[in-house]
C-alpha positions as CSV (number, residue, x, y, z in Angstrom):
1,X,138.2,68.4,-2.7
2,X,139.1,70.0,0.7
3,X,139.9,66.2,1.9
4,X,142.7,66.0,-1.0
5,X,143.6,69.6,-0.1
6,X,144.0,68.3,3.5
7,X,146.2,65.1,2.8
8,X,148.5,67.8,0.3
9,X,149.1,69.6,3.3
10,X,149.6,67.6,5.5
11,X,151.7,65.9,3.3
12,X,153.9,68.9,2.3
13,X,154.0,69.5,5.9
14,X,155.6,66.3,6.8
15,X,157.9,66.2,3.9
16,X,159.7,69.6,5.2
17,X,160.0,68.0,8.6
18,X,161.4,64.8,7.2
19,X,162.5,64.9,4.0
20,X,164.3,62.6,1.7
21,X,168.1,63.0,1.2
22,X,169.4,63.0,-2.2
23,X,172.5,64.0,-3.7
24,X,171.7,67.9,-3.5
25,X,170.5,67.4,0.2
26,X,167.2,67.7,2.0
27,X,164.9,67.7,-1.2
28,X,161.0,68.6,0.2
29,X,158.7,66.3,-1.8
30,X,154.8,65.7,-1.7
31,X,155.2,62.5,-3.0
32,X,158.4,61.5,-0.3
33,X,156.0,59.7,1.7
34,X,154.4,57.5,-1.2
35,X,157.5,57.0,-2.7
36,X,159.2,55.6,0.4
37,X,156.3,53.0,0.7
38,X,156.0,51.9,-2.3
39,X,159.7,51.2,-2.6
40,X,159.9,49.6,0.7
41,X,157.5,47.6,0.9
42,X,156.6,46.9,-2.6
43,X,152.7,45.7,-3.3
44,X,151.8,46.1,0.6
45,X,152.9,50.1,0.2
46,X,151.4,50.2,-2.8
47,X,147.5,49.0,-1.3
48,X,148.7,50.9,1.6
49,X,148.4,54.2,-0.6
50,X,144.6,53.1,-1.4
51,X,144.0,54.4,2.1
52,X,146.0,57.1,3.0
53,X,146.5,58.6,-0.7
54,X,143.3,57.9,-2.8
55,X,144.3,61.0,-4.9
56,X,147.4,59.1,-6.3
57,X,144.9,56.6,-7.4
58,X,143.5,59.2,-9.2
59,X,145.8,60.5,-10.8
60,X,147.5,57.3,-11.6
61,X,143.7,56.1,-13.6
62,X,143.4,59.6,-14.9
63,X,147.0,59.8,-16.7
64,X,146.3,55.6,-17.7
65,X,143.0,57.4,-19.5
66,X,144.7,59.8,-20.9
67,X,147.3,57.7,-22.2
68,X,144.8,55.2,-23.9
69,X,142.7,58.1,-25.4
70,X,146.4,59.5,-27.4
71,X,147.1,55.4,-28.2
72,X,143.4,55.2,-29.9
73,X,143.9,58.7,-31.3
74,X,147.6,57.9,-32.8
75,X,146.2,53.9,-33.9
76,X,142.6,55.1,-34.9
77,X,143.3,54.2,-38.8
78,X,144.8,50.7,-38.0
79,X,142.1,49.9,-35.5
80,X,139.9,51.0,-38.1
81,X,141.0,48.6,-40.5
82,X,141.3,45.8,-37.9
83,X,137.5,46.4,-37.5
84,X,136.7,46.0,-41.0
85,X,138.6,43.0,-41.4
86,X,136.9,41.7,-38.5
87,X,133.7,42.4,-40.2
88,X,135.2,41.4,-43.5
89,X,135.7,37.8,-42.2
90,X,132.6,37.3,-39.6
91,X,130.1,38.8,-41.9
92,X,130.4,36.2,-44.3
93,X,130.7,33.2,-42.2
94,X,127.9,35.0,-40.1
95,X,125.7,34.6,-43.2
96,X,127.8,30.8,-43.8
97,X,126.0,29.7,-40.2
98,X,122.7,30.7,-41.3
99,X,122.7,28.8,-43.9
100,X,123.6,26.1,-42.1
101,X,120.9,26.1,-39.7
102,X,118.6,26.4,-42.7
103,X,120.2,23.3,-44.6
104,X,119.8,21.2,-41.1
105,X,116.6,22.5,-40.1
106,X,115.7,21.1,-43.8
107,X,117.4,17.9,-44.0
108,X,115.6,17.0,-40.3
109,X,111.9,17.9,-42.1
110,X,112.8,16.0,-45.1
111,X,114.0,13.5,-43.1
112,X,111.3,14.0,-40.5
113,X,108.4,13.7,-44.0
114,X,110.3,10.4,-45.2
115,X,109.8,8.3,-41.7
116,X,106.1,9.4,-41.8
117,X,105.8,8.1,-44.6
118,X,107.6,5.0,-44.3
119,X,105.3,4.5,-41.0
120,X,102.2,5.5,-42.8
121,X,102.9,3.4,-45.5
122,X,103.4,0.4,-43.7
123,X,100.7,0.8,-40.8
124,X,98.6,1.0,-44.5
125,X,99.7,-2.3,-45.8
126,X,99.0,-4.0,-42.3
127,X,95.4,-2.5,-42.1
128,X,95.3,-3.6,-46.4
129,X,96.7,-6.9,-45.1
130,X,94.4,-7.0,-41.7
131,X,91.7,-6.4,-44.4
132,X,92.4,-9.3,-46.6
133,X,92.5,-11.6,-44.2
134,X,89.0,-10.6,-42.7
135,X,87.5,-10.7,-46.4
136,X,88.9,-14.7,-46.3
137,X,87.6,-15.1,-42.8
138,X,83.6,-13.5,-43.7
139,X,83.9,-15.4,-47.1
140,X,84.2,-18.8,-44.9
141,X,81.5,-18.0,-42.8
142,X,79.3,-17.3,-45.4
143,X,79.9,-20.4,-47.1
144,X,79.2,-22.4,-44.1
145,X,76.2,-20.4,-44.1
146,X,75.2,-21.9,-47.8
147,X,76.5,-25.0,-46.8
148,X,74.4,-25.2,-43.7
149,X,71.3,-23.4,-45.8
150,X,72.1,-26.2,-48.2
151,X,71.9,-29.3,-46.2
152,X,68.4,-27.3,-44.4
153,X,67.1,-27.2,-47.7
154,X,67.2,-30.6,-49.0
155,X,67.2,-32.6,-45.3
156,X,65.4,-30.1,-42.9
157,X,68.7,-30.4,-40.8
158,X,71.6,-28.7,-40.3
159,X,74.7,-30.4,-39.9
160,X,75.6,-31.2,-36.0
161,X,78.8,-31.7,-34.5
162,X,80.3,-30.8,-31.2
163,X,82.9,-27.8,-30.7
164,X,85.8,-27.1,-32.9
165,X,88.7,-24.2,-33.4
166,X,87.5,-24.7,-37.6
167,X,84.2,-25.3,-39.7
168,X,84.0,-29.0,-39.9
169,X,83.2,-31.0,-43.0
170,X,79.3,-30.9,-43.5
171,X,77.8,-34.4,-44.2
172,X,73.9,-35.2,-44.7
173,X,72.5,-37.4,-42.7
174,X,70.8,-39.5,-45.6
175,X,73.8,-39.7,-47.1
176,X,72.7,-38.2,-50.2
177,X,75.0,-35.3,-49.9
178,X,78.6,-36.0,-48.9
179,X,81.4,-33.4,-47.8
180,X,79.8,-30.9,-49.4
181,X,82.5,-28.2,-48.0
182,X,86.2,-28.7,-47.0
183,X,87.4,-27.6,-43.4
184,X,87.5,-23.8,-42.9
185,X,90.4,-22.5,-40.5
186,X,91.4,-19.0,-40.0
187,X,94.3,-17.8,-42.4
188,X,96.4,-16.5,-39.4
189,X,96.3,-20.1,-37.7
190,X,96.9,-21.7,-35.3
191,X,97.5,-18.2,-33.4
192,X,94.1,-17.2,-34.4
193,X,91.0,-19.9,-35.3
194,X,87.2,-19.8,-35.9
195,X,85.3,-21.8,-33.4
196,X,82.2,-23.9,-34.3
197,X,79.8,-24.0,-31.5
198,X,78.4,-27.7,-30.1
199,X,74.7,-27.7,-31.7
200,X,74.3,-32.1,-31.2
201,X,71.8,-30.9,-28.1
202,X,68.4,-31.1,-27.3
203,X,66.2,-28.9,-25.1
204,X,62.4,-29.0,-24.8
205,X,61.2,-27.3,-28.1
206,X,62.9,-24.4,-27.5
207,X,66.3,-26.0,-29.2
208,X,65.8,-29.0,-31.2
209,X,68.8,-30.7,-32.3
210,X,69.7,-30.4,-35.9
211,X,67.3,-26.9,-36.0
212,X,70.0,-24.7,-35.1
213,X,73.8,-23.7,-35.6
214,X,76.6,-21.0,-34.5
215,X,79.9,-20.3,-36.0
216,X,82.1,-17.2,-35.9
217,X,85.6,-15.6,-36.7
218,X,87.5,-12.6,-35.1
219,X,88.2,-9.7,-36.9
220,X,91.3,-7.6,-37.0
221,X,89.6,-4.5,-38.0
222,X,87.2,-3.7,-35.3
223,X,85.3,-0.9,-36.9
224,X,83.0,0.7,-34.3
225,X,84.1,-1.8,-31.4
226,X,85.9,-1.1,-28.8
227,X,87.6,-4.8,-28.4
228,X,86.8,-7.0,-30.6
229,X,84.7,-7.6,-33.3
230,X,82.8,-11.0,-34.5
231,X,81.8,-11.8,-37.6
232,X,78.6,-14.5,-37.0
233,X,76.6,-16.9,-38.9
234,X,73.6,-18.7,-37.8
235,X,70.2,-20.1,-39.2
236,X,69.3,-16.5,-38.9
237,X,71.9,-15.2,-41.3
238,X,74.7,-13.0,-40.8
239,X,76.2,-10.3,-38.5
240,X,78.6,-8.5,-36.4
241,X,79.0,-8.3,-32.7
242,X,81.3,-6.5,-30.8
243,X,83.3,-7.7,-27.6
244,X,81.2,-10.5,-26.2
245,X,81.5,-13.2,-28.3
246,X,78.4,-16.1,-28.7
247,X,77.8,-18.7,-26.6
248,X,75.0,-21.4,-26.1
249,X,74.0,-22.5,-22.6
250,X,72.9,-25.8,-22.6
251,X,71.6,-25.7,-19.0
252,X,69.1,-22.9,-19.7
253,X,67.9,-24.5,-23.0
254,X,69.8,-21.2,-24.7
255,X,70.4,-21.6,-28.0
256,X,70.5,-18.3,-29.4
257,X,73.6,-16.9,-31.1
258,X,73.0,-13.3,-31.4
């Protein structure tokens, strides 16, 4: 306060000294100073003011807020109406968006419980299909089972042969009995196939030719395996092994399956 008392002064001071000359003569002025700077030199006289006048500044912001408080006073009705007519036509499209959202949001879970259960649908036709196929695969191991139990039964020998990616045909020795099966192959060939082991071998007593036999088939499902599974058939029946498939080692005299 006593800095804006100071500059008035001062101010009225200078302006009797110097003055400004109008057409009644030397006319005293407090704002002589300002008014010559601004209207000299424009925008520069005007920022010039910010430093030596800061009261103009205040005036100048006081008399803009007093003059938007009367405009607001004198308009309050219309700008009360243009209010509600803003919330006339936002509320409603306010409400339009969230029903929007909800619609997409929606459409994307429908759309979302569809492709599950397209996928679901489909994985269970492959694993129906993947079943299928190992019912065919077990059924032709068991009848080379009662084909082999067959030819054991009326000739004390099972049917020899060496290796094969199928189940051979089964003949008798004797003759008696001839093709009593047809070739088995696996019902994905000839990406996938059964394998016959050689069993035309002879060691000591442990393996006698003619005494023993291995086939098996690879599943699709694997059930409790981690790999794969094997569905086996042997003089000793039937079975399933997982990940290490049967193998005889001739060397060793090992003719076990499993």
């Amino acid at each position: 306060m006593v800095y804006v008392l100071l500059l008035i002064i001062l101010d009225i001071e200078w302006n009797w000294k110097m003055g400004l000359r109008g057409d009644d003569g030397l006319i005293p002025s407090i704002l002589a100073i300002p008014i010559v700077l601004v209207d000299k030199l424009g925008i520069v006289g005007f920022v010039l003011l910010s430093f030596g006048y800061p009261w103009i500044f205040i005036i100048i912001f006081a008399l803009i807020g007093i003059l938007f408080s009367l405009i607001f006073k004198k308009f309050e009705g219309q700008i009360s109406i243009f209010k509600s007519t803003i919330i006339w036509i936002f509320d409603p499209l306010k409400k339009l968006f969230k029903n929007v959202v909800v619609l997409v949001i929606s459409f994307l879970l429908l759309t979302l419980l569809v492709v599950t259960m397209i996928l679901a649908k489909q994985i269970g036709v492959k694993d129906a299909e993947k079943g299928r196929a190992d019912k065919i695969r077990k059924a032709d191991m068991m009848q080379a089972y009662s084909s082999q139990s067959f030819l054991m039964f009326y000739e004390k020998f099972y049917f020899t042969s060496d290796a094969s990616d199928s189940i051979p045909v089964f003949t008798s020795r004797t003759n008696l009995i001839t093709a009593i099966n047809s070739s088995l192959k696996d019902p994905e060939g000839p990406n996938r196939h059964y394998v016959w082991l050689t069993n035309n071998w002879i060691f000591g007593e442990t393996c006698k030719e003619g005494q023993f036999f291995c086939a098996y088939a690879t599943l699709d499902l694997k059930g409790k395996c981690e790999k794969e599974a094997y569905f086996i058939v042997s003089e000793k029946g039937s079975s399933i092994i997982c990940d290490t498939p049967p193998a005889y080692n001739i060397e060793t005299g090992d003719c076990i399956c499993f």
